[in-house]
N, C-alpha and C positions, 0 to 999 in steps of 0.2 A: 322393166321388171323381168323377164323374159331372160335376159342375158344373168341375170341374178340368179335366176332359178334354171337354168342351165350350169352356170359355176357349181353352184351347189349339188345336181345330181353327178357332175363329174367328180366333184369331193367323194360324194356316196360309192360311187361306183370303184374310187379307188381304192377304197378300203374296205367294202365288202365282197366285191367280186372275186369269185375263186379263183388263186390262181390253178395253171394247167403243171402241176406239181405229179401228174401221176395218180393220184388219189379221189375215189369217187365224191361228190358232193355230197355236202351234206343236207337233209333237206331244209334245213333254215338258208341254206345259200341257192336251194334249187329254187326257194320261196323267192329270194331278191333275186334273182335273175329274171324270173317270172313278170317280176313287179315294177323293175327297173326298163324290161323292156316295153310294157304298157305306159311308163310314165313316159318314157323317151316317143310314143306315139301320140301322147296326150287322152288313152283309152283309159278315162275312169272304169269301164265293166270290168278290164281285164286287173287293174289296181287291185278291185272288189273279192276279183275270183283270188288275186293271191291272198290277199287277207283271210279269206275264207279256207283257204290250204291252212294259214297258217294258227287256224284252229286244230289242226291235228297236231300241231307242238305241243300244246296242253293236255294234261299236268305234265307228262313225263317229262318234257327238254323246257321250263317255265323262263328261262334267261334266252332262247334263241326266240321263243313266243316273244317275250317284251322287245326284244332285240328288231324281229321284223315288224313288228306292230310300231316300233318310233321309227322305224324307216318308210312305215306306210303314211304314219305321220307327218312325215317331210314333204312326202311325196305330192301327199292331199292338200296341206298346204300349200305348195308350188300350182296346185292346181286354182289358185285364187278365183280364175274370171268362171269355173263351171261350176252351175249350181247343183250337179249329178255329186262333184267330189265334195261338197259341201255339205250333204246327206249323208255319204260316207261316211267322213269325216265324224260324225255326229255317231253314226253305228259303230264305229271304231271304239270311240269313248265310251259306250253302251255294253262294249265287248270286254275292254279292258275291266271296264267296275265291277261285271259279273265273275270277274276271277279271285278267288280267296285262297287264303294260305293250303299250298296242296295240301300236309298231312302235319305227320310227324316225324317226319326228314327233319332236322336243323337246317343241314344246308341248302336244301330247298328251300327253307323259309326265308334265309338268310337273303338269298336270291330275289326272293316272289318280294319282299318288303323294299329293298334297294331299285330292284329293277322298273316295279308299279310305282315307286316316289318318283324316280326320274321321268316316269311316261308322262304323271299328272303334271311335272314341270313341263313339261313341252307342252300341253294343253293350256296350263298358262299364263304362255307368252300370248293366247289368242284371245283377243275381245270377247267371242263367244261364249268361252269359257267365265270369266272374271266377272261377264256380266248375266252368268245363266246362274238361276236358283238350281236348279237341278243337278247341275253338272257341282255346284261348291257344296249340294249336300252327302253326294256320292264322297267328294273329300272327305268333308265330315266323317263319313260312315270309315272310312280308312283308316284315318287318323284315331277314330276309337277301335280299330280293328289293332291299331299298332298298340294301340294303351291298353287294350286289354292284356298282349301279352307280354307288357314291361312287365318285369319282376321290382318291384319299391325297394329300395337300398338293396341292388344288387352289389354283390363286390366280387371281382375276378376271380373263377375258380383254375385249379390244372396248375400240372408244372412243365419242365421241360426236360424232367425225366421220372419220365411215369413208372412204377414197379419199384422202385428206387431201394426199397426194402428187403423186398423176395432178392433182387440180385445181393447183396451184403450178404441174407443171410445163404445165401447159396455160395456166396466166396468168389463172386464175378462179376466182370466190369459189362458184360453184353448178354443182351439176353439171347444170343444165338449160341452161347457157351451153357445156357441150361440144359439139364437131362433127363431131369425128374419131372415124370408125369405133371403130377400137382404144381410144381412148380412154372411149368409152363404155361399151364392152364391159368394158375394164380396170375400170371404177367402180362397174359393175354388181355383175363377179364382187365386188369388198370389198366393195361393200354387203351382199351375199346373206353373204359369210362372216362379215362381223360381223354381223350378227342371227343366225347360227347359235353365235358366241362368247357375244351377250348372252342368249340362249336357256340355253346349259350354264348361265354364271354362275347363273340362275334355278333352273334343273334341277336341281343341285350345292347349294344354298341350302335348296330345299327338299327335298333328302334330307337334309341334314344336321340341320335342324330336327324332322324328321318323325321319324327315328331317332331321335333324342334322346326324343322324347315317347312315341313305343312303344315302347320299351326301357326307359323307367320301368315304363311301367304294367305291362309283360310281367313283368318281375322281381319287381314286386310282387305282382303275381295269383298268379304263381308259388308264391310262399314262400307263399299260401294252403291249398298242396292238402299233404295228410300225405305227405310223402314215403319212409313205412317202408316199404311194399310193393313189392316187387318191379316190379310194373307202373307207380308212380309213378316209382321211378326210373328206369325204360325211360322214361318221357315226358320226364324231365328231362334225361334225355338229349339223344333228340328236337329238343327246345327247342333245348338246347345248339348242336347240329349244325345246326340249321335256321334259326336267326337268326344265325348265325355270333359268338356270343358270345366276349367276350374273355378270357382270362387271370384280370383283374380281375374283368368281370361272372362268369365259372363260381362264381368262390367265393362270390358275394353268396347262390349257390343250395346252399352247400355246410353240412352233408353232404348236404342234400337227392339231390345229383345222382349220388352217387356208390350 
């Protein structure tokens, strides 16, 4: 196993390590370098402490956060035989759940939704996961964080030539050829509102795909756990209420839930 997870930090290391191009680091790579060279010692603390840096990527840089945080994840898995990365491991997931949509960015959303699906897939691929209550109702909570903000029969807004109008009636093909005050002003405001239409369409796209893929795995892991006990069914509940399951999905978990 050893030699496995050696291949594998050389994969990591060739693809995220900076190269020496001239240009200062940035600190999501000052974070893997960090982290890469506590794994390559076998030093879960120092793993720890990069993870812990890489709390300061949050909110502002939320895609180099997830970014280092699934390479922590690599990491800590490779650490199989120690029960220190195992703990980790567990704070890791604890770290990632507590992060929600930064604001009202699109494209930070866009990001925080694609990049937190991917984390929770690598969480998993691991036993712990698939067979922790705790950890499938954190999904849960996600998956209704994603449903809340689908839009129901949404349909693609935006074109690929925004202002399309103002330029006609201005008698020009580009809007660097406008002159008039108002008229720029006018072309400006479309342009900014369409990249805020092509931004939803994206945003919209990628909840819909993302739901779709936690919502398998969720109902799956699901029907894992025995649901005779009383406190199973309290979680199945849980679940129910917290990813906003439907009609359809309740029964997939049925009688489980009941």
């Amino acid at each position: 196993m050893k030699w496995l997870w050696t291949a594998v930090l050389l994969m990591l290391a060739g693809v995220f390590m900076p190269l020496d191009n001239g240009f200062p680091e940035t600190a999501a790579e000052r974070v893997y370098v960090k982290m890469a060279k506590a794994a390559k010692l076998g030093d879960t603390q120092a793993v720890a402490s990069a993870l812990h840096d890489a709390e300061n990527l949050w909110p502002d840089a939320p895609e180099e956060y997830f970014q280092v945080a699934r390479q922590v994840q690599q990491v800590l898995v490779g650490m199989e035989e120690s029960p220190a990365a195992k703990q980790y491991l567990s704070n890791l997931f604890e770290s990632v759940s507590a992060k929600k949509k930064p604001g009202n960015d699109k494209k930070q959303d866009v990001t925080y939704f694609e990049q937190k699906a991917k984390t929770y897939l690598g969480f998993l691929e691991l036993d712990e996961t698939r067979h922790d209550k705790s950890r499938l109702l954190a999904i849960a909570m996600f998956v209704g964080e994603m449903r809340a903000n689908i839009i129901p029969d949404y349909e693609n807004r935006g074109t690929s030539r925004p202002g399309v109008e103002i330029l006609e009636q201005a008698g020009v093909c580009d809007a660097r050829a406008l002159t008039e005050p108002a008229q720029i002003e006018a072309y400006e405001k479309a342009a900014k509102a369409n990249e805020e239409d092509l931004l939803m369409n994206e945003l919209q796209l990628t909840l819909w795909r993302n739901n779709r893929i936690m919502t398998f795995h969720l109902l799956r892991n699901c029907n894992r756990i025995d649901g005779g006990d009383s406190d199973s069914k309290e979680f199945m509940n849980s679940v129910i209420k917290n990813a906003q399951l439907s009609e359809k999905e309740t029964k997939k978990l049925w009688p489980k839930s009941r």
